[in-house]
N, C-alpha and C positions, 0 to 999 in steps of 0.2 A: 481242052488245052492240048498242043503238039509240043512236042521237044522239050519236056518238062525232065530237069537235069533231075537225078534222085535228090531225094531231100535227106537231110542229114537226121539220124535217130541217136541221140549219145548213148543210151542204154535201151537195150530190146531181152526182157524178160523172157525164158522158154522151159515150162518147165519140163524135166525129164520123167518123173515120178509124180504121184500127189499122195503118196503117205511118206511120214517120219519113222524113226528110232525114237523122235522124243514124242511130248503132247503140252506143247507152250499155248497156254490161253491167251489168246489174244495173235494168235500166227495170221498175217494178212493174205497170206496164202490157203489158210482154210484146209491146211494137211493134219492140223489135231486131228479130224474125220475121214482122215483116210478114204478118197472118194477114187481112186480107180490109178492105173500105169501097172508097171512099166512099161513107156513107152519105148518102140524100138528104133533101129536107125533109120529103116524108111520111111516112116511117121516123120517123124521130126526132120529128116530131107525135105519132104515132101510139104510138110508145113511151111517151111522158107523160101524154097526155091521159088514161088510166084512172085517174092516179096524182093528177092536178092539186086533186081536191074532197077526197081522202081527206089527202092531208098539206100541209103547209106548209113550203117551199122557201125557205130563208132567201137559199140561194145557190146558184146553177146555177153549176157548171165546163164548159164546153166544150173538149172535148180527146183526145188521142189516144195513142200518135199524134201528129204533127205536126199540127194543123187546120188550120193556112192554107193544107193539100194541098187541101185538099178545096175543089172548083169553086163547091160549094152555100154554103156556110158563111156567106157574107153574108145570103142569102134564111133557112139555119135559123134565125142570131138575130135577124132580122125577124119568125117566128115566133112565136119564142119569148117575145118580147119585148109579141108581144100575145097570149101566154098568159098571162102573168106580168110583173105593172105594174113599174115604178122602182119605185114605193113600198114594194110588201111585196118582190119579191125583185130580188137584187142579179146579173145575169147578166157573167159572163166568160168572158173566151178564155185558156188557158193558152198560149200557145208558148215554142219555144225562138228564135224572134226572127230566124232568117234571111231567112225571105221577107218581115218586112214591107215592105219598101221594093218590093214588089212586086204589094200590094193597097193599094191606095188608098182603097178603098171602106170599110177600118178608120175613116177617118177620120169619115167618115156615120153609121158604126155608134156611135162615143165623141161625138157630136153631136147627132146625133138618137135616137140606140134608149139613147142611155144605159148599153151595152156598156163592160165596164171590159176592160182587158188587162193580162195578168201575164207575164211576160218571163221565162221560165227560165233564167239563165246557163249552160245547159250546155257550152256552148263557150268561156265562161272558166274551167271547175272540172276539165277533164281533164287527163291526164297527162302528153298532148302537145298544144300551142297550134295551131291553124291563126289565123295573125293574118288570114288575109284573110277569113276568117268573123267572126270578133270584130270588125272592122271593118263588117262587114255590120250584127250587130246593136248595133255602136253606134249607125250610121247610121239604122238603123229606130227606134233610141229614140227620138233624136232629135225625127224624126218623129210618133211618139206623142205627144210633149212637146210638138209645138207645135201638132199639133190638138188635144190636150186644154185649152189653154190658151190655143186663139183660139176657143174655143167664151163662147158670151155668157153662158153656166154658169160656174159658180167649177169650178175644177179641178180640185177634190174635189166628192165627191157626199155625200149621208149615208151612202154606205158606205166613206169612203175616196179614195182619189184613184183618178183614172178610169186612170191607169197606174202598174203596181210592178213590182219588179225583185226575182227570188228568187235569191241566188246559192248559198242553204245548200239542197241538193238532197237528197233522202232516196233515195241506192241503196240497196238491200240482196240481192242476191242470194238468194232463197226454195227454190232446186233445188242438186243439183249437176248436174255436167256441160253439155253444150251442144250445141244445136240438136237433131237424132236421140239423144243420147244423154243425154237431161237424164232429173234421177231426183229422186224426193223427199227430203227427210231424214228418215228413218225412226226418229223415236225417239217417236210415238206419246205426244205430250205436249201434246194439243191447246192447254190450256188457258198453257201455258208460250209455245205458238206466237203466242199474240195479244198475250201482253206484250208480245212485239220487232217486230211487224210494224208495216214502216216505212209502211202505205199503209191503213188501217183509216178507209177512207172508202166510204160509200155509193154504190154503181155502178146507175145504170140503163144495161141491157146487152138490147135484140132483146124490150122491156117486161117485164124481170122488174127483182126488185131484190135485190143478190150487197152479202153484207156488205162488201169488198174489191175491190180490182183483178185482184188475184192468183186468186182461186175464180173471178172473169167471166170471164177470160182463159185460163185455162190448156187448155181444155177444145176451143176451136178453136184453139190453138197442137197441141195435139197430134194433133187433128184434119188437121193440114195434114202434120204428120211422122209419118202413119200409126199414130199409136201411140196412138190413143183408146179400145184394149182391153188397155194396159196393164194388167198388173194393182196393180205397183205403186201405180200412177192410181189405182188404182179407187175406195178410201175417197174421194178429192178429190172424184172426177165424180160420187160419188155425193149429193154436196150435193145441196141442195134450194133455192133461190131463192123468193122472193116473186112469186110471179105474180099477175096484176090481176083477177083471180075468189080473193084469197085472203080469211077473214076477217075481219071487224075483230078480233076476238081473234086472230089468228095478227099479224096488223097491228103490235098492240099489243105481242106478247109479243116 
């Protein structure tokens, strides 16, 4: 195919890190196991830039993983940010909200880079409360709130307000078992499996691009618990990712 206009991506997953601060059972990102980052800002340039002429990024995620681990994270959305204008795409950071009060430089990023931030209540939706965490990211909201609203911008942008707060969280547990002994659910029903899947967002993962979090991930989780010759695994690892020498007809389809 020639002169194939980019195609539009509403949301394009990237993670920055792939370990947490917390350990939520059931993370579709597979960061309870802490499997490897921080990545840095030429990594992650370097992952999208093959990708940036052929699609259109309605919305970059930034996340992990905890992001606000990662040392680099202010310099990547500086990046990215002159990869990709305010205008056409709308760039965020997911957390789960405990360290902000311990990056200050968030506030530069919702000011000048035009970086929005999404607050994941994960520490108000478990089974048991740690109040002095929840107090944490009240305190970081806060914060949010009030740089985003002594910025000489209105406090929403055209995409929204430049901070939100998710507290309906999509677990689902995709495996059974855990850590070393985790397995698939073998009932060979592919097309059954994507109905329920909590996380059917587009991932750019080391420059390819993984329908899912779950197919990006699972391949260096197993990787790290020796068990990347499973063979249960094996249908999984054998996917195939969009790599940045693929067609525009593969592109497309």
């Amino acid at each position: 195919m020639d002169d194939v206009s980019p195609m539009l991506v509403n949301n394009l997953d990237v993670h920055v890190i792939n370990s947490c601060n917390l350990h939520c059972h059931g993370c579709n990102h597979l960061a309870n196991y802490g499997y490897g980052g921080p990545f840095k800002v030429k990594e992650l340039v370097d992952w999208i830039k093959p990708w940036k002429d052929r699609l259109y990024f309605k919305r970059i995620s930034l996340l992990g993983g905890e992001p606000l681990l990662n040392p680099y994270l202010k310099d990547i959305c500086i990046a990215y940010r002159r990869l990709f204008s305010q205008k056409e795409t709308k760039l965020r950071i997911i957390t789960n909200g405990i360290l902000i009060t311990k990056c200050p430089w968030l506030k530069e990023l919702i000011q000048e880079y035009h970086v929005n931030i999404q607050v994941s209540l994960h520490v108000f939706t478990g089974k048991t409360k740690n109040e002095k965490l929840i107090n944490k990211v009240k305190e970081g909201m806060a914060l949010l709130e009030k740089w985003a609203g002594d910025t000489v911008r209105p406090a929403e942008s055209s995409w929204g307000p430049y901070v939100e707060a998710k507290q309906k969280l999509n677990f689902q547990v995709f495996y059974q078992g855990a850590g070393t002994q985790i397995k698939p659910f073998q009932h060979d029903d592919i097309t059954e499996s994507k109905k329920h899947c909590a996380c059917p967002t587009l991932q750019l993962y080391k420059s390819n691009l993984y329908k899912c979090a779950p197919i990006a991930y699972i391949g260096d989780v197993l990787e790290k618990f020796g068990m990347e010759n499973d063979p249960d695994w094996k249908p999984y690892l054998n996917y195939e990712p969009l790599t940045p020498d693929c067609s525009d007809d593969e592109l497309v389809d």
